[in-house]
N, C-alpha and C positions, 0 to 999 in steps of 0.2 A: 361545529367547525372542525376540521381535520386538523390533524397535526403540523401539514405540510402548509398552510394558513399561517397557526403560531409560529413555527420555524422563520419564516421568513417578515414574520413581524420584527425582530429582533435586528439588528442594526451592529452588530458583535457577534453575529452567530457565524460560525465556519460555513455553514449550508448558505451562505448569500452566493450566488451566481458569480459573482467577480474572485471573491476569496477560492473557493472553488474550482474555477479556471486555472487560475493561478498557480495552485496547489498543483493539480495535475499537468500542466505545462512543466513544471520544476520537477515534477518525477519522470515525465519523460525524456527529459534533458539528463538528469541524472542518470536513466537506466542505459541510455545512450553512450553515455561517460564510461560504465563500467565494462560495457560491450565495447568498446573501441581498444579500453587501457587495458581487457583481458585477453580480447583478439575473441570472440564468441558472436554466433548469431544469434537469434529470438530464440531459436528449441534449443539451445547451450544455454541460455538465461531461464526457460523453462523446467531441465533438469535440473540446476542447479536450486530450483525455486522450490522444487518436489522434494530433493532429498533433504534442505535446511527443512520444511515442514516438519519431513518426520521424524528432524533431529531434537526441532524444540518439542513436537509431540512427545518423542519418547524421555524425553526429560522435563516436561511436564507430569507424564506418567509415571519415573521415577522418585522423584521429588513429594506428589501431592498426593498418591494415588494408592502406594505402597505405603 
């Protein structure tokens, strides 16, 4: 049996189809939210998604690495 089998045996698990929906309905409502209150379109939401990476990158890298 696959994993994707046991995942969905589970009755609590986030990966059930409805939890799921749910989750990502509520982040698209959310990202929506910050695009409107920031005044930004999806590639302003994209840049800003790029450089926070490689802000916790480089502070991952500072922190655990050094």
């Amino acid at each position: 049996m696959g994993s994707r089998t046991c995942l969905r045996g589970r009755n609590n698990s986030i990966f059930r189809t409805d939890k799921l929906k749910k989750m990502i309905e509520w982040h698209k409502r959310y990202i929506e939210y910050w695009k409107k209150k920031l005044n930004i379109s999806d590639y302003g939401v994209i840049w800003i998604t790029f450089f926070k990476g490689i802000f916790i990158g480089l502070l991952i890298y500072h922190f655990f690495i050094i």
